[in-house]
Phi, psi and omega in degrees: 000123184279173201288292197318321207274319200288327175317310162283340167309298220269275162356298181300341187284338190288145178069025182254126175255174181336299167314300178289000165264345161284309166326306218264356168284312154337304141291359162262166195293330212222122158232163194253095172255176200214090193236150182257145191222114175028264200259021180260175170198137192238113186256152188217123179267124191210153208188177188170159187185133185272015171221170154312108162209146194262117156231186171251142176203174222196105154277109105257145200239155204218147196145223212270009234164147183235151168213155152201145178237134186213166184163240174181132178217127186247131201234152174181120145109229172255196199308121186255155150274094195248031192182105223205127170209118154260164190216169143304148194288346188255345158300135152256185217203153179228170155194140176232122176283078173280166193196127174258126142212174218280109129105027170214161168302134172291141159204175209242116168237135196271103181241119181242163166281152205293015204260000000 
């Protein structure tokens, strides 16, 4: 991941409250969900675009344990799944979702666990 990409990441993010990250989730390519399944917890990078569109993006998670997953994905029509890290359900954990795409602002999403 170049300097650039992390500048403009930390730049989209200032100043966005909650609300305005939930509104503005709804229209980005990549979303980060988070389901807890008895003694797992699954985090899913998943993404859909009603045109062709190609992004980059960067997972990492951080807890008792460190991942991170990257890559580059072309997304149309509906919801792909492009990305799966599971954990304990007794871990805490941080994960941040970063996003690149062609002719829109990079952005950053945040999930931590409830412990």
């Amino acid at each position: 991941m170049n300097a650039h990409f992390m500048l403009m990441v930390g730049l989209a993010c200032i100043g966005s409250t909650g609300e305005e990250d939930m509104m503005q989730t709804t229209a980005r390519p990549l979303v980060l969900d988070v389901i807890g399944d008895g003694p797992t917890t699954t985090l899913i990078v998943a993404g859909s675009a009603p045109e062709l569109r190609r992004v980059r993006y960067s997972l990492i998670v951080e807890g008792q344990s460190y991942t991170r997953h990257a890559g580059t994905a072309t997304l149309y029509g509906e919801r792909q799944i492009i990305s799966r890290v599971r954990l304990h359900a007794g871990e805490r954990w941080t994960a941040t979702l970063m996003v690149e795409t062609e002719g829109r602002a990079p952005y950053r999403l945040v999930r931590t666990s409830a412990h």
